[in-house]
C-alpha positions as CSV (number, residue, x, y, z in Angstrom):
1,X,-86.8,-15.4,-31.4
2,X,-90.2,-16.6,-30.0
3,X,-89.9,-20.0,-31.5
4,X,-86.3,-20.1,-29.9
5,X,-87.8,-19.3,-26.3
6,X,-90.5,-21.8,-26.6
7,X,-88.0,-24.3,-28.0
8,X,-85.8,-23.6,-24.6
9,X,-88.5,-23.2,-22.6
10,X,-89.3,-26.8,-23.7
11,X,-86.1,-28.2,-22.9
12,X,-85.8,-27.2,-19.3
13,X,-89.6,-28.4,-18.3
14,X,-90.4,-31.7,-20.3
15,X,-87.3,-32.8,-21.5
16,X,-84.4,-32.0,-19.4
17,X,-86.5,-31.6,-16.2
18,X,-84.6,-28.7,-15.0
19,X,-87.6,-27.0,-13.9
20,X,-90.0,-29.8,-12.5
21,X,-93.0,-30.7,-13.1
22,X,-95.7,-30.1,-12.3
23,X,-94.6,-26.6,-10.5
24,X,-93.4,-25.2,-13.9
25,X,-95.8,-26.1,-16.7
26,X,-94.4,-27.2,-20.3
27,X,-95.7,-24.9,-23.2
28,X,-97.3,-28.2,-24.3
29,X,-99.0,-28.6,-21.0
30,X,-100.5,-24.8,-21.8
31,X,-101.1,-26.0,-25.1
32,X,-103.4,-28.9,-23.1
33,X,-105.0,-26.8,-21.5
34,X,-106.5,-24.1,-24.1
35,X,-108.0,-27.2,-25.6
36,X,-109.5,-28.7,-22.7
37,X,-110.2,-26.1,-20.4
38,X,-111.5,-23.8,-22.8
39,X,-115.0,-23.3,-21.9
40,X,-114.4,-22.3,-18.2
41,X,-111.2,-20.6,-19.4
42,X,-113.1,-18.5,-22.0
43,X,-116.1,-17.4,-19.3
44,X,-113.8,-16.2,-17.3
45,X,-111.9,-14.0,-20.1
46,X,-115.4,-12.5,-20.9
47,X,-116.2,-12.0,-17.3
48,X,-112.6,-10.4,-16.5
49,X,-113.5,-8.3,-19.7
50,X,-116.6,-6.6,-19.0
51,X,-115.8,-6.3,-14.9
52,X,-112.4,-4.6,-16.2
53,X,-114.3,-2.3,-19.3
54,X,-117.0,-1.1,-17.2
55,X,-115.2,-0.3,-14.4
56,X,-112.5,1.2,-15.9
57,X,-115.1,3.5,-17.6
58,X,-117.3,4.8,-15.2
59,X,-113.6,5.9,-13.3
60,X,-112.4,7.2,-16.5
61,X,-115.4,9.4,-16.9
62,X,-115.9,10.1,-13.5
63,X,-112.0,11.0,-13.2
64,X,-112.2,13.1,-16.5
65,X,-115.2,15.3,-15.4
66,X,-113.6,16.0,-11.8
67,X,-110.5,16.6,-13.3
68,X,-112.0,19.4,-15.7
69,X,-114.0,20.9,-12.3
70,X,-111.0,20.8,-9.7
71,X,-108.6,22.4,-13.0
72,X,-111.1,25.4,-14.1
73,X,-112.9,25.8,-10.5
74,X,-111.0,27.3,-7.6
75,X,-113.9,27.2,-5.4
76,X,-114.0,23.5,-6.0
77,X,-110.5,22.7,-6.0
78,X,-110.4,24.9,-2.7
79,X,-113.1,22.6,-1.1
80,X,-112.1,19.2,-3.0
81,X,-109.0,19.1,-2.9
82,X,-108.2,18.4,0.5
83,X,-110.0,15.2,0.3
84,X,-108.4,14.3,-3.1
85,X,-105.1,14.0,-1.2
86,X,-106.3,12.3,1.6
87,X,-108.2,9.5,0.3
88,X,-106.2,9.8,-3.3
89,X,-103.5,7.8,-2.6
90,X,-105.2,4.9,-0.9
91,X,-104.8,1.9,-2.7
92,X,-107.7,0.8,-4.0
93,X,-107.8,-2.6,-2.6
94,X,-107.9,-1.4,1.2
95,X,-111.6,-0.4,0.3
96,X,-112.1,-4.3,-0.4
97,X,-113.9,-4.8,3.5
98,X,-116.1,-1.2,3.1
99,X,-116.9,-2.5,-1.1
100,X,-118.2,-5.9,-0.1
101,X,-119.8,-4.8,2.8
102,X,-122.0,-1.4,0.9
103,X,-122.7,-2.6,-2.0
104,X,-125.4,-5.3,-3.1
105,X,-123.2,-8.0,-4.6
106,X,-119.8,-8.6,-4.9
107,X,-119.5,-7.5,-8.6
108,X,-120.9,-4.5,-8.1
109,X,-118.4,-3.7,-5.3
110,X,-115.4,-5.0,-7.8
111,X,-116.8,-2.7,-9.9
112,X,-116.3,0.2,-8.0
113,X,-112.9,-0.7,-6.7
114,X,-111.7,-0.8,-10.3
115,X,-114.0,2.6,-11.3
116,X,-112.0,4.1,-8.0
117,X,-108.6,2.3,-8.8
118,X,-108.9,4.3,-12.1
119,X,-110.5,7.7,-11.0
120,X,-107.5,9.0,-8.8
121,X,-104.8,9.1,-11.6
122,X,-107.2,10.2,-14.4
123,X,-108.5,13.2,-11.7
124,X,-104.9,14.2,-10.8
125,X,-103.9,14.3,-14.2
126,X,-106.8,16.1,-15.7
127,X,-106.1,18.4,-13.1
128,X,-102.8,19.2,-13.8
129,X,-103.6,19.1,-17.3
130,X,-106.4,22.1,-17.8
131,X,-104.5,24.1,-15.1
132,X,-101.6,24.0,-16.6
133,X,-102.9,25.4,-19.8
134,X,-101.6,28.5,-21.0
135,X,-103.4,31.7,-19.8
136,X,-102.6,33.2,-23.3
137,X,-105.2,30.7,-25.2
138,X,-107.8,32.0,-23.3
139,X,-107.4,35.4,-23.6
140,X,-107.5,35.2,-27.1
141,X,-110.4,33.1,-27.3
142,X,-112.1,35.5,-25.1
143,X,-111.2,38.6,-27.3
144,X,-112.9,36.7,-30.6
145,X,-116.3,36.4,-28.9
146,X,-116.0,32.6,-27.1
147,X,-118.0,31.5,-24.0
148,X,-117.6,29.9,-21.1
149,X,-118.6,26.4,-22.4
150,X,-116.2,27.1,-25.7
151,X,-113.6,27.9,-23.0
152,X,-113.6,24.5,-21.2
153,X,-114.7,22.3,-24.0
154,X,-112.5,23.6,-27.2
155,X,-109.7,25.0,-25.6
156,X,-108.6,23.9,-22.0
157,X,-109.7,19.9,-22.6
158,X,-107.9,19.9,-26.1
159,X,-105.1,21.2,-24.7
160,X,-104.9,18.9,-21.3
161,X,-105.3,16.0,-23.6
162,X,-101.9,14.5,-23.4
163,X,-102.0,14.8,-20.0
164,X,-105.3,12.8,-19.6
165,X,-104.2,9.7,-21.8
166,X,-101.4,9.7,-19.0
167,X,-103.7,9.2,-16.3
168,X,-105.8,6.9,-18.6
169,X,-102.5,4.7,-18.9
170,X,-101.9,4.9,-15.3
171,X,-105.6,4.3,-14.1
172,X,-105.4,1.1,-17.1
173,X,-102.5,-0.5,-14.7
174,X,-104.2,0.3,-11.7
175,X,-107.3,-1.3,-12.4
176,X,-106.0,-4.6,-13.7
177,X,-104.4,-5.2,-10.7
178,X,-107.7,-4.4,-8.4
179,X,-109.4,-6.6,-11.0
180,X,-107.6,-9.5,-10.1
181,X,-107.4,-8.9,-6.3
182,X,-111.3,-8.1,-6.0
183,X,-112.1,-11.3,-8.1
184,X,-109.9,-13.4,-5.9
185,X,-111.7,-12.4,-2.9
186,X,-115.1,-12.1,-3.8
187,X,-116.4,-12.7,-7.4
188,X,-116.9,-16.4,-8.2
189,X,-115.9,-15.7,-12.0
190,X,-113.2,-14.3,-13.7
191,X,-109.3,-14.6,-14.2
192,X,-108.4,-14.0,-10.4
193,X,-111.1,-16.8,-9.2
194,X,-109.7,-18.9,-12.0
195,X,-106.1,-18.4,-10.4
196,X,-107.2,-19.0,-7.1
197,X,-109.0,-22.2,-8.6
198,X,-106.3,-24.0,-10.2
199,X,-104.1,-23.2,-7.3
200,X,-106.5,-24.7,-4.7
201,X,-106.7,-27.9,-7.1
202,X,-102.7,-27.7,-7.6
203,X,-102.7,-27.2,-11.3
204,X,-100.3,-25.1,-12.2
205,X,-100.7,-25.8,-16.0
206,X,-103.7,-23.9,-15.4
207,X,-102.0,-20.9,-13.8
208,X,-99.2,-20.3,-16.1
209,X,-102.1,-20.3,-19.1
210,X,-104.2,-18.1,-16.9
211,X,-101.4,-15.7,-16.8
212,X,-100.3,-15.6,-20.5
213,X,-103.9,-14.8,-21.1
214,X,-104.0,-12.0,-18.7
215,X,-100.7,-10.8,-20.0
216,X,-102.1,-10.3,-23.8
217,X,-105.2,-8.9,-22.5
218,X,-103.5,-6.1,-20.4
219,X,-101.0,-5.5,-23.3
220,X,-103.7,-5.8,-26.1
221,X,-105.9,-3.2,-24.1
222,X,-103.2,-0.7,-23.4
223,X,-102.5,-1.0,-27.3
224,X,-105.9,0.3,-28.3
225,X,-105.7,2.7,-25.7
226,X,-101.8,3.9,-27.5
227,X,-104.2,3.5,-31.1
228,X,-107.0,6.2,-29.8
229,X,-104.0,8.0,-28.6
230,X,-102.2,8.5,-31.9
231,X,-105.6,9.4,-33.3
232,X,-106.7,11.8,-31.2
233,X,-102.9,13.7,-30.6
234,X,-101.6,13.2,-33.8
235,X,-98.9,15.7,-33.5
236,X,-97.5,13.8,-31.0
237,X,-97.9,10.6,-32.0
238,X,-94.3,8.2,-32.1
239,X,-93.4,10.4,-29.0
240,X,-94.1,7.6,-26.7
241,X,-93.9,3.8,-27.9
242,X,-95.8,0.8,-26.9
């Protein structure tokens, strides 16, 4: 089937000219450009990699642990949770003026935009996911001796699990997206600078392989994410494909 599409794709670009050149790019001009424009191609992979991964951890983590608070605390969900749904559902990106302008350098500010892109859904879902946890495995827990600590850590976060890997999902989508924006705007590396690059210089053969690399990075990342999944819930796992 794929060697059917590129065949196709093929014979409306550089054969048949149904799609012109050089606005829609043959797969042999992709090819072209792997080989050629590797080295600037490659940096900006590694670049989009460890701006994505670093971001998207510290907003994981961050998102887990308040998650876990606002769930088991009332005093703190009382207090926080005001704010969560004001500033919540933002979009991350309309922080891009504040982010360039508070922070030291522009990839530190892309960095927080992609830790904050990820840290609303993981927080919400957290949330949801330890208060929704049924009264009756604590009360049983507490009847066989267990603390406070053993309360949170072994039984409500277990439980909210499934919830959390679908605000991990969510906040994975979230922050690709603000990855690409922020680097666009302000970081003078990456797959969004690349983008912006080859369209200021009108190469769209550099675009389209941009994209397909972005494409199998996103889907390659949300498949390990699916892998730690099935590991970690493995009573649910083949509930939800990828």
């Amino acid at each position: 089937m794929l060697g059917l599409g590129l065949i196709a794709w093929e014979l409306v670009t550089a054969k048949l000219a149904l799609l012109p050149l050089p606005f829609f790019a043959s797969p042999q001009g992709l090819l072209e450009v792997y080989l050629e424009d590797w080295p600037r191609l490659g940096e900006s992979v590694l670049h989009s990699l460890w701006l994505l991964l670093s971001g998207y951890a510290l907003g994981a983590l961050a998102g887990f642990v308040a998650g876990i608070a606002l769930g088991w605390s009332r005093a703190i969900g009382y207090w926080v949770h005001p704010v969560l749904r004001l500033i919540g559902p933002l979009p991350a990106t309309a922080w891009l003026p504040i982010a360039f302008f508070a922070f030291p350098s522009s990839g530190s500010a892309s960095t927080f935009l992609v830790a904050l892109a990820t840290w609303f859904p993981v927080t919400v879902l957290t949330w949801s996911g330890v208060a929704g946890v049924n009264r009756a495995y604590y009360d049983i827990a507490r009847t066989l001796g267990a603390s406070q600590s053993f309360l949170v850590l072994k039984v409500a976060v277990p439980a909210a699990l499934p919830q959390v890997f679908v605000g991990l999902f969510m906040g994975l989508g979230a922050s690709f997206s603000v990855l690409v924006v922020a680097e666009m705007l302000g970081v003078k590396a990456g797959l969004g600078w690349y983008l912006q690059w080859a369209q200021g210089w009108a190469a769209y053969g550099n675009m389209y392989a941009a994209l397909v690399v972005m494409a199998l990075m996103c889907s390659g990342l949300t498949t390990l994410l699916f892998k730690g999944r099935d590991r970690l819930l493995a009573w649910q796992k083949g509930t939800v494909r990828w």
